[in-house]
C-alpha positions as CSV (number, residue, x, y, z in Angstrom):
1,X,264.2,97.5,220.1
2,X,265.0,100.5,217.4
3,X,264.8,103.8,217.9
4,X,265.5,106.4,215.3
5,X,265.2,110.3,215.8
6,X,265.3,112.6,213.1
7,X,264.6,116.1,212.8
8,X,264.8,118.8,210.0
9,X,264.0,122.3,209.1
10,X,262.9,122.4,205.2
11,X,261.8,118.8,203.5
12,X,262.6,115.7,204.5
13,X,261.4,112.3,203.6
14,X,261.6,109.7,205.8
15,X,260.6,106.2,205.5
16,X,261.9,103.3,207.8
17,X,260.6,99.6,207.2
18,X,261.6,97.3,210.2
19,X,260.7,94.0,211.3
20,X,261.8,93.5,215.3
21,X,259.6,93.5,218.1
22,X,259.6,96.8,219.5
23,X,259.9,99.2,217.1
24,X,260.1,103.3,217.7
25,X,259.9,105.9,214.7
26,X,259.9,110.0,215.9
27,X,260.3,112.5,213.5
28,X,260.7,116.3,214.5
29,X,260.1,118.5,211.2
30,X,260.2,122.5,211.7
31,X,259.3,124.3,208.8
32,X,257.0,124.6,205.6
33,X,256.5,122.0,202.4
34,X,257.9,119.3,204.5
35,X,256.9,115.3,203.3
36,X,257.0,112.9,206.1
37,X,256.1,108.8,205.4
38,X,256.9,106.0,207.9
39,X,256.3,102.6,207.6
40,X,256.6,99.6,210.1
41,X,255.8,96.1,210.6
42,X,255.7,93.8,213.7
43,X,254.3,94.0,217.3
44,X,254.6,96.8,219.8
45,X,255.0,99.6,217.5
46,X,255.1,102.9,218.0
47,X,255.5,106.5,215.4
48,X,255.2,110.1,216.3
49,X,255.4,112.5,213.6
50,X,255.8,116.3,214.4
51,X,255.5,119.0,211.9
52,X,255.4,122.5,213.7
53,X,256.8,125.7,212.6
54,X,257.1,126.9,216.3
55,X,255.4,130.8,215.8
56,X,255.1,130.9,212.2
57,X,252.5,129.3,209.7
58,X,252.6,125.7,208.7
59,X,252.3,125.8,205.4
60,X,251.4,122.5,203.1
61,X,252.8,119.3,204.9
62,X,252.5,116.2,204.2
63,X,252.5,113.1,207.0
64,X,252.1,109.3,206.3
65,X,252.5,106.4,209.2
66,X,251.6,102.9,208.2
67,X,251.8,100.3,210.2
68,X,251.1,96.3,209.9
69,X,250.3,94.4,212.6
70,X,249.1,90.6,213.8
71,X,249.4,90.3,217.1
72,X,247.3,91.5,219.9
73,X,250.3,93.8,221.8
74,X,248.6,97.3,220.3
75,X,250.2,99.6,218.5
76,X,250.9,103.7,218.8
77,X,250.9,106.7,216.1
78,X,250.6,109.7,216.1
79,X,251.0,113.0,213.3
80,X,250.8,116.3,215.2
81,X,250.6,119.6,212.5
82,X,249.5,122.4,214.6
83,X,249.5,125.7,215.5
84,X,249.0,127.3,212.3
85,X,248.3,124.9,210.1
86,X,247.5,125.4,206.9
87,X,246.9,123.0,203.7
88,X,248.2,119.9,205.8
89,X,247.6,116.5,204.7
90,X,247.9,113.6,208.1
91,X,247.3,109.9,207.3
92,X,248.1,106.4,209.7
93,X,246.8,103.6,208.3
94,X,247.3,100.0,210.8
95,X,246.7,97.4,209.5
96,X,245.8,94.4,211.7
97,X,246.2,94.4,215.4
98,X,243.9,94.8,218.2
99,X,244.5,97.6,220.8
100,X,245.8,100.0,218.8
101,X,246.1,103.7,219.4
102,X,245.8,106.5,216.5
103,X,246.1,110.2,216.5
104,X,246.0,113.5,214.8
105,X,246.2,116.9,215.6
106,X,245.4,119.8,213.5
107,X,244.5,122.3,216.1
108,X,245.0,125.8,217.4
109,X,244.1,128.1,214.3
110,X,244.6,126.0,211.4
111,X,243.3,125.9,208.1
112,X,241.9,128.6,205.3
113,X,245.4,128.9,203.7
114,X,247.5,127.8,200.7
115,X,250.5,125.6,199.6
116,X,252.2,122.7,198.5
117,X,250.6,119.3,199.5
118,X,252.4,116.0,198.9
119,X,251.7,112.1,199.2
120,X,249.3,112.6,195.9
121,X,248.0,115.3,197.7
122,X,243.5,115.0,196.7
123,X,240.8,115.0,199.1
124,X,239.8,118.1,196.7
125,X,243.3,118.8,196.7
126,X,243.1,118.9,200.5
127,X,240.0,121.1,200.9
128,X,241.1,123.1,197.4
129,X,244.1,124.0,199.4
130,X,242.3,125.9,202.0
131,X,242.1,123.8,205.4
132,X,243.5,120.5,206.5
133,X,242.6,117.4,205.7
134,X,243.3,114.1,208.1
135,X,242.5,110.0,207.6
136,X,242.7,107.4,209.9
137,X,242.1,103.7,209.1
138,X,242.2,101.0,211.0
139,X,241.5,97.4,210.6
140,X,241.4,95.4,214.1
141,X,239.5,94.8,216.9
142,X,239.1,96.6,220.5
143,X,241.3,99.6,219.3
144,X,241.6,101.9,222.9
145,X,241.8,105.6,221.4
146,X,241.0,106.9,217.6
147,X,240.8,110.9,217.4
148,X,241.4,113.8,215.4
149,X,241.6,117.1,216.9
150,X,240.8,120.1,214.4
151,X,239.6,122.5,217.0
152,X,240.4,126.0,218.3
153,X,239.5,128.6,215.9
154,X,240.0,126.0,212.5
155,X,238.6,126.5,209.1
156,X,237.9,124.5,206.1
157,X,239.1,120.8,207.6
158,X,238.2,117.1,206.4
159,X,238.5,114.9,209.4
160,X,237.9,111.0,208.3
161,X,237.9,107.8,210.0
162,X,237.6,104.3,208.8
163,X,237.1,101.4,211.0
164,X,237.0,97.6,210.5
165,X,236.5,95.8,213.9
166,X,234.5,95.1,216.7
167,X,234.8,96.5,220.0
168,X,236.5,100.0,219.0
169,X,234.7,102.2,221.6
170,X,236.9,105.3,221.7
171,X,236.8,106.9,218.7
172,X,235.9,110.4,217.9
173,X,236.7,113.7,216.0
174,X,236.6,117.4,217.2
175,X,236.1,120.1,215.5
176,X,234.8,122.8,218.3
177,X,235.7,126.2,219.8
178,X,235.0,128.9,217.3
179,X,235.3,126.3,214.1
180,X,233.8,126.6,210.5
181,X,233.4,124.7,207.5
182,X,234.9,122.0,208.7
183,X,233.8,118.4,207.7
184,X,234.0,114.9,210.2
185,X,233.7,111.6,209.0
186,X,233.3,108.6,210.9
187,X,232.5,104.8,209.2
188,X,232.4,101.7,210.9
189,X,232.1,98.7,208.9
190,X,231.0,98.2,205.4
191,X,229.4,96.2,203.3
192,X,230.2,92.2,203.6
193,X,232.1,93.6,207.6
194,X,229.7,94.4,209.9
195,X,231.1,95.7,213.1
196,X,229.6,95.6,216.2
197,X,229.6,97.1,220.1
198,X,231.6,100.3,218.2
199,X,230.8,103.4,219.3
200,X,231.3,107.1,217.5
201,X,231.7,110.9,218.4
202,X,231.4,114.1,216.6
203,X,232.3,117.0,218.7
204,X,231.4,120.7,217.0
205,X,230.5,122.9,219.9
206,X,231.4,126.3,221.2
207,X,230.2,129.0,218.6
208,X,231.1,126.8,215.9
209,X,229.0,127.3,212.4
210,X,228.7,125.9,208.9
211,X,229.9,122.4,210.1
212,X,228.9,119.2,208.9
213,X,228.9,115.6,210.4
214,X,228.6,112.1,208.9
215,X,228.8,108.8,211.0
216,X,228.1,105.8,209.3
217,X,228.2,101.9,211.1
218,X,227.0,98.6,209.4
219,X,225.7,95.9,211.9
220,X,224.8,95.6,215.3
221,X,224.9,96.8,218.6
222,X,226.8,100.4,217.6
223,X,226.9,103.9,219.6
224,X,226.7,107.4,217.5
225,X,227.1,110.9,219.0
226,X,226.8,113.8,217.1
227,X,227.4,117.1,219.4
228,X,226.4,120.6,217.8
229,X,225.7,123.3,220.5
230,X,226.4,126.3,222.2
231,X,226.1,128.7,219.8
232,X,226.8,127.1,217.1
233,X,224.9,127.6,213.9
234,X,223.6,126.4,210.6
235,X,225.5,122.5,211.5
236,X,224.3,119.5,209.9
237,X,224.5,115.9,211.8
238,X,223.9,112.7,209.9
239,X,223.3,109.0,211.4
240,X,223.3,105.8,209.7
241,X,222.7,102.8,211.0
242,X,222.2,99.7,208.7
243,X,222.4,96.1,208.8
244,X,221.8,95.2,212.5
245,X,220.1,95.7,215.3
246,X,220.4,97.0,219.0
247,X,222.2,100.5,218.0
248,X,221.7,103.8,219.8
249,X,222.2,107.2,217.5
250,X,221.9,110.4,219.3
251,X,222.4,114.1,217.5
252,X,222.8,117.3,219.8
253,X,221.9,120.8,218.8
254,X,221.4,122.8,221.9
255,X,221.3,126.1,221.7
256,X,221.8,126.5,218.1
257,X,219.8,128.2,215.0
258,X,219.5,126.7,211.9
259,X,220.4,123.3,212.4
260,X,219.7,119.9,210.5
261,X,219.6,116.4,211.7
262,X,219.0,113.1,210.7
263,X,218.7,109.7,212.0
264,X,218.7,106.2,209.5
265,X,218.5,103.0,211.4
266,X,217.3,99.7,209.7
267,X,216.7,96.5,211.2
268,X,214.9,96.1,215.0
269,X,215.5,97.5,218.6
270,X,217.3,100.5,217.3
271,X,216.8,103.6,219.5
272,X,216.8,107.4,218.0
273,X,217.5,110.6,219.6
274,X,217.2,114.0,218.7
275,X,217.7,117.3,221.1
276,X,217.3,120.4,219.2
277,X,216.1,123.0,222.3
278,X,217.3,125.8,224.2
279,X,216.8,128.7,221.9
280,X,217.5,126.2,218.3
281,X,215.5,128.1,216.1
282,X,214.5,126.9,212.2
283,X,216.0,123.2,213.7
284,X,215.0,120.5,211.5
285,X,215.0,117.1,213.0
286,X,214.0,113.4,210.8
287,X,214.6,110.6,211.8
288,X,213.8,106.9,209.6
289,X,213.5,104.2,211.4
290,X,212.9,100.2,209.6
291,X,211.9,97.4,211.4
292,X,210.6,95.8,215.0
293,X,210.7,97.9,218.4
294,X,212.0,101.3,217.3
295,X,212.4,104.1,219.4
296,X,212.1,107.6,218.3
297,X,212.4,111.0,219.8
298,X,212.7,114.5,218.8
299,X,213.0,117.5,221.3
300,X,212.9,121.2,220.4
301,X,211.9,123.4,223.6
302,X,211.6,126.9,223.5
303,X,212.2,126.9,219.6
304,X,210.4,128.7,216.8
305,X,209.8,127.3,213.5
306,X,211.3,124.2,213.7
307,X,210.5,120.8,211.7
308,X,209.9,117.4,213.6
309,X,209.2,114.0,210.8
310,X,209.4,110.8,212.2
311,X,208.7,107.9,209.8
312,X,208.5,104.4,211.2
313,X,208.0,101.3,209.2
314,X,207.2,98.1,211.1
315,X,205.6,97.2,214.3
316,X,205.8,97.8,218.1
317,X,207.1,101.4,217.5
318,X,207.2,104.2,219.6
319,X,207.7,107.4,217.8
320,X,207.2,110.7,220.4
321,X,207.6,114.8,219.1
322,X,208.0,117.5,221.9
323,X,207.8,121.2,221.0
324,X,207.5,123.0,224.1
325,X,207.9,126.1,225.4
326,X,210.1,126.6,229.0
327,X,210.3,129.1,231.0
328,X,210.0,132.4,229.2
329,X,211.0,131.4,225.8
330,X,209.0,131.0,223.0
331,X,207.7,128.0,220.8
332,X,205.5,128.5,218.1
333,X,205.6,128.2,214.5
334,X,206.9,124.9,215.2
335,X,205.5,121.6,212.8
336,X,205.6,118.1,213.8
337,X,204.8,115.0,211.9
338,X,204.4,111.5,212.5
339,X,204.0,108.4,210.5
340,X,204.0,104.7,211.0
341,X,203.7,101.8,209.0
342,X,202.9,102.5,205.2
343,X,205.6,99.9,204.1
344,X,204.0,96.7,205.5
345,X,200.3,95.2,205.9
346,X,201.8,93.8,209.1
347,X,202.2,97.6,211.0
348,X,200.4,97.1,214.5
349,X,201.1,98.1,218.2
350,X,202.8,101.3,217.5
351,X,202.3,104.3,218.9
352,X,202.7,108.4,218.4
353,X,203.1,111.1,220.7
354,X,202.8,115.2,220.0
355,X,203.2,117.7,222.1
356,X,202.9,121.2,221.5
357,X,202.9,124.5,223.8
358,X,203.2,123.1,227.1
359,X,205.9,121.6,229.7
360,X,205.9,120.4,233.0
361,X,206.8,124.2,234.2
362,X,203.4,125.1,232.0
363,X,203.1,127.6,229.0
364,X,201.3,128.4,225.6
365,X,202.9,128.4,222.0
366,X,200.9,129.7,218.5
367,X,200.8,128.1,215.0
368,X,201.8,125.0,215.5
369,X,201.3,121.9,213.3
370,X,200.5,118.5,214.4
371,X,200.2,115.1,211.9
372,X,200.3,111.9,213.0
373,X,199.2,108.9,210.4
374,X,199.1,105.3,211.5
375,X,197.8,102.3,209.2
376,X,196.8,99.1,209.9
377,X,195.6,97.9,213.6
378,X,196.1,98.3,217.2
379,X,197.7,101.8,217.0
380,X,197.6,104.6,219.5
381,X,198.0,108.3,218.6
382,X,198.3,110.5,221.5
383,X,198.4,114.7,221.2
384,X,198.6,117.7,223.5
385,X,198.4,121.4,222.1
386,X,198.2,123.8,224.1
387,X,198.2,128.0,222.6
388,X,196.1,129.7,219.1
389,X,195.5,129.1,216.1
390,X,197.3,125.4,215.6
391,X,196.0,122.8,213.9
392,X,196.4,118.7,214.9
393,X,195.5,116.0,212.3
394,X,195.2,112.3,213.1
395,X,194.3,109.5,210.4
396,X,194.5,105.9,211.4
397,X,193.8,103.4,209.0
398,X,192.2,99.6,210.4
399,X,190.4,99.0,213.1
400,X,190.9,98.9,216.9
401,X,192.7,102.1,216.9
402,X,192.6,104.5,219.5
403,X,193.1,108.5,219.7
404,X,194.0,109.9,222.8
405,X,195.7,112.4,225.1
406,X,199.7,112.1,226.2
407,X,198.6,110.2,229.6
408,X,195.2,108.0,229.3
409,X,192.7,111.3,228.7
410,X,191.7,112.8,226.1
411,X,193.5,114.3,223.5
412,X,192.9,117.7,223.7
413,X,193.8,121.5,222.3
414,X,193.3,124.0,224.4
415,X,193.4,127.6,223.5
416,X,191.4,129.9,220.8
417,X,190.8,129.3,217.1
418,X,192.6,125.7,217.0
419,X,191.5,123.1,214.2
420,X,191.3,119.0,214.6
421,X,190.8,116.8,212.2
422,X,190.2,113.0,213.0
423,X,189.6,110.3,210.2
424,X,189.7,106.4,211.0
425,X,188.6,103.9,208.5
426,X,188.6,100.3,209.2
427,X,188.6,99.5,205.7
428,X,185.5,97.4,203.5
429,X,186.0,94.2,204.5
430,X,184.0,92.7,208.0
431,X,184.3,91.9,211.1
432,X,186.6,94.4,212.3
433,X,187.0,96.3,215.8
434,X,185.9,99.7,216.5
435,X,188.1,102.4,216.9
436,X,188.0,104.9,219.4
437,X,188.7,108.7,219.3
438,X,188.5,110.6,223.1
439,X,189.3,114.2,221.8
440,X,188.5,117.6,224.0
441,X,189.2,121.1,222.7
442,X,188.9,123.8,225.3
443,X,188.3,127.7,224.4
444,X,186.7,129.5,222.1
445,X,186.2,129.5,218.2
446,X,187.6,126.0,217.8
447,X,186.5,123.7,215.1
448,X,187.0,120.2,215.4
449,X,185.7,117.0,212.8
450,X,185.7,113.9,213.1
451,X,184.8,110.9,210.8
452,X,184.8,107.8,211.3
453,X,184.2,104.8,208.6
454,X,183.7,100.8,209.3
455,X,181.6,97.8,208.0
456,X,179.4,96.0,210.2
């Protein structure tokens, strides 16, 4: 085994390239405009870089670990370049391996300042010389723990993470606790290397604003969590999902005004999930969904004005919209839209689901919107309103269609001044099935039409 301990107060480079075993590479830098790189190559290796001024700003560091690796022992690194950090640049690249672990910290008020940046610096010049920036890549299967923590009162930070393997479960990125600006991005796979059974977290919670998350895995069988709550304002959360089937993406925004989130899955059995509730006002929510047997769901209880779309494109979907009101809080203004199948003449056996203005605990929201368009046959569109002056509109195009309420009733409105629209047209050509609307509207000075269109 080698061991080799260095530390230093202003700039030192250090690069050690060895080829034994058991390899271990710790640096200890105190100070600022300090350039770190290490480099190994072998089995069981292991690099911790540490870059802390110890009670005074960090100013414009740079550290680099690479390590290259075939066997399946797993390897360690880590950069630390907290407390104060500002203008920082971390990178480990392993290549190769399985099992590996990779870290970096960038924590504890960091970011938002100024200073010199080496190992060719970029990344817009490390967030234009503002905030941090970290990248880890890794190429290998069943890697146990990816992070990056740039939490605790942190500004203006790039978090990135680039995976190529199968079976890398534990990797994630933080950003939380009274943390702006920042940026996380997580990729798995690319094109011509799938991945598959990864699994992805974004964490920007605790009064955290003006953040913005991107996950992105190719092939099948992948997790995504995006988290965006408590408190935590005008965040954006992006999911793609391409190339495969069997993946689960789920975006978080509890609690939390002004949020946007989207959801892109291609391919069949893919499952979406949105949760934007709890006092999320102007929330918008999409999610795209391509293929067989997708799920899709988008929550936003006790919100005003939000924005629900769910576009599905296949067959044997099940696309559902709450906008509810709980408790005391209010939901109105709310819109929510669904449509299925306007990519394919072989859309059938899908199903939509609106709700507005009413939970299990009961209660009445105003001025909501409600769309749901299916085409082709066999579809089911079921709504619920419940409050004044909303509107519900529901066009199905083919035959043996039905329109009904959330359970096996009718679909119904029920307040004062509502408006429903229903159209379904089984097209020109005969024989075709009837479809079937069951609609109810309960109060006073509702209008409701219906048309219906068919060839005998």
């Amino acid at each position: 085994m080698k061991k080799v301990l260095l530390t230093g107060v202003a700039l030192i480079i250090f690069s050690a390239t060895v080829f034994a075993q058991t390899n271990t590479a710790i640096l200890n830098q105190n100070g600022n405009s300090q350039s770190a790189s290490q480099q190994q190559t072998g089995n069981y290796l292991q690099s911790v870089i540490e870059q802390d001024k110890q009670g005074g700003t960090n100013n414009g560091n740079y550290a680099g670990t690479v390590q290259n690796s075939t066997g399946s022992a797993g390897n360690y690194a880590a950069i630390n370049q907290k407390n104060s950090a500002k203008s920082n640049k971390g990178l480990i690249t392993q290549g190769g391996g399985t099992g590996n672990e990779a870290t970096i910290s960038q924590s504890n008020t960091s970011g938002q300042g100024t200073g010199v940046i080496m190992g060719t610096t970029s990344a817009a010049s490390v967030r234009t010389a503002g905030g941090n920036w970290s990248s880890i890549l890794q190429r290998g299967n069943n890697n146990v723990l990816t992070f990056t923590n740039q939490d605790n009162t942190s500004y203006k930070n790039y978090s990135e993470i680039d995976q190529y393997g199968d079976d890398n479960r534990q990797t994630s990125v933080n950003q939380s606790n009274t943390s702006y600006n920042n940026d996380a991005v997580i990729k798995q796979g690319a094109s011509g290397a799938g991945v598959s059974n990864d699994r992805a977290v974004v964490v920007q919670t605790n009064h955290s604003d003006h953040n913005k998350a991107y996950v992105t895995q190719l092939s099948s069988g992948n997790d995504a969590f995006i988290t965006q709550q408590n408190y935590s304002s005008y965040n954006t959360g992006t999911i793609k999902q391409t190339g495969g089937s069997g993946s689960t993406a789920t975006i978080g925004q509890l609690n939390s005004d002004y949020g946007t989130a989207t959801i892109t899955q291609t391919a069949n059995d893919n499952e979406g999930t949105i949760t934007q509730k709890q006092n999320s006002n102007h929330s918008k929510g999409t999610i795209l969904q391509e293929g067989f047997d997708g799920e899709a769901s988008i929550t936003q209880d006790r919100d005003e004005y939000g924005v629900a779309t769910i576009k599905q494109y296949g067959i044997t979907g099940k696309a559902s919209i709450e906008q509810v009101k709980t408790g005391s809080g209010p939901s109105s203004g709310n819109k929510a839209t669904i449509t299925q199948n306007e990519l394919t003449t072989a859309g059938y056996n899908n199903v939509a689901r609106i709700v507005q203005g009413e939970s299990a605990a009961s209660g009445r929201s105003d001025k909501n919107e409600a769309t749901i368009t299916q085409e082709y046959s066999n579809n089911t569109a079921k709504l619920f309103q419940v409050g004044d002056r909303n509107k519900a509109t529901a066009s199905q195009w083919g035959d043996n269609n039905l329109i009904q309420g959330v359970g096996s009733s009718f679909a119904t409105q029920r307040g004062n001044d509502n408006t429903l629209t229903i159209t379904q047209n089984s097209g020109s050509s005969a024989p075709y099935v009837p479809n079937v609307a069951n609609v109810s509207q309960i109060g006073n000075s509702n209008t409701s039409v219906i048309t219906q269109v068919g060839v005998n």
